[in-house]
C-alpha positions as CSV (number, residue, x, y, z in Angstrom):
1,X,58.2,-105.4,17.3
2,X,56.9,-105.0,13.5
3,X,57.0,-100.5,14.5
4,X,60.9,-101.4,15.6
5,X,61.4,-103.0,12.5
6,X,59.9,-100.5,10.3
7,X,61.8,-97.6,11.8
8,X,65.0,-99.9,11.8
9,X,64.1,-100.2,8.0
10,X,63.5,-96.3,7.4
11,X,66.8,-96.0,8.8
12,X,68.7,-98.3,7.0
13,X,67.1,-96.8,3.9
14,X,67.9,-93.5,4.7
15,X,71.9,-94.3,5.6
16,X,71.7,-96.7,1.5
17,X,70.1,-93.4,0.2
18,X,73.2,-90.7,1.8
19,X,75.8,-93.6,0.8
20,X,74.4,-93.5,-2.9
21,X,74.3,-89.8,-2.6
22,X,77.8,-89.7,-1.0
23,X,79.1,-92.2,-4.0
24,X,77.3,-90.1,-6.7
25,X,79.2,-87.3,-5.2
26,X,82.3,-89.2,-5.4
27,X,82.2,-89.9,-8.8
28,X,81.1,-86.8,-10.5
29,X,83.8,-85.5,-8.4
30,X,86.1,-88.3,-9.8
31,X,84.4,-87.0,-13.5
32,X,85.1,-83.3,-12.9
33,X,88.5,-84.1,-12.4
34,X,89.5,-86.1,-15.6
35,X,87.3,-83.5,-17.5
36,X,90.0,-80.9,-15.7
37,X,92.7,-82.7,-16.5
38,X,92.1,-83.1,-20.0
39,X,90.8,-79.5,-20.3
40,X,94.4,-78.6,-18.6
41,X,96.7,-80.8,-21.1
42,X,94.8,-79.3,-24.3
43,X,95.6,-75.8,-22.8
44,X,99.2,-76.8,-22.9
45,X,98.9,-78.3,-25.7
46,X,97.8,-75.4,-27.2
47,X,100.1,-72.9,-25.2
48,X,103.2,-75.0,-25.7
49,X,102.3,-74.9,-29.5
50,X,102.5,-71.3,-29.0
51,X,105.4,-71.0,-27.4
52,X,107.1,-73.1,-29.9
53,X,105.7,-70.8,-33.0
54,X,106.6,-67.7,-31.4
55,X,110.4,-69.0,-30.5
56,X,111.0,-70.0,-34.0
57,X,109.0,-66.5,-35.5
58,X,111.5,-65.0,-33.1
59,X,114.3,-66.9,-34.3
60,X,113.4,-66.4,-37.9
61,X,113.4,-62.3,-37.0
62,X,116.2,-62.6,-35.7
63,X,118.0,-64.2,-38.8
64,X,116.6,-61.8,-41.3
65,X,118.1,-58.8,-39.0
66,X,121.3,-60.6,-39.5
67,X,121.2,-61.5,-43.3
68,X,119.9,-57.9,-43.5
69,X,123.2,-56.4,-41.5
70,X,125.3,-58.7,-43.4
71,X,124.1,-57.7,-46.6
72,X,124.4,-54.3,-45.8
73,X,128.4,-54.7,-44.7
74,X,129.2,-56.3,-48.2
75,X,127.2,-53.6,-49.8
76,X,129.5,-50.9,-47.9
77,X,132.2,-53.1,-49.0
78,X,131.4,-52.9,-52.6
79,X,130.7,-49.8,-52.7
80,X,133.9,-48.8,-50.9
């Protein structure tokens, strides 16, 4: 009766021991994610910041080659 018990016990402790392991698993999964997650929104962060700076560069380029056209038209104009 006392072997039963042991070997019911061993059991029982190996099924705690895969259910912590299992659990563990769980959560550093659970951890890997968020630590994803947040990795992903600084990314964006940083890529949308990007995006943002090289729209208004472009924009700002594309202003110059405007003022530059204009000035050049009332410089024929003067000239003329």
């Amino acid at each position: 009766m006392v072997l039963v018990m042991v070997m019911i016990a061993k059991q029982v402790s190996r099924e705690i021991l895969k259910m912590n392991k299992q659990l563990t698993q769980k959560q550093n999964l659970r951890e890997n994610v968020k630590e994803l997650f947040n990795t992903l929104k600084e990314q964006n962060g940083l890529a949308w910041k990007e995006i943002v700076r090289n729209y208004k560069q472009q924009q700002e380029r594309e202003k110059n080659v405007n003022r530059q056209t204009h000035n050049k038209d009332n410089w024929i104009k003067i000239r003329s």
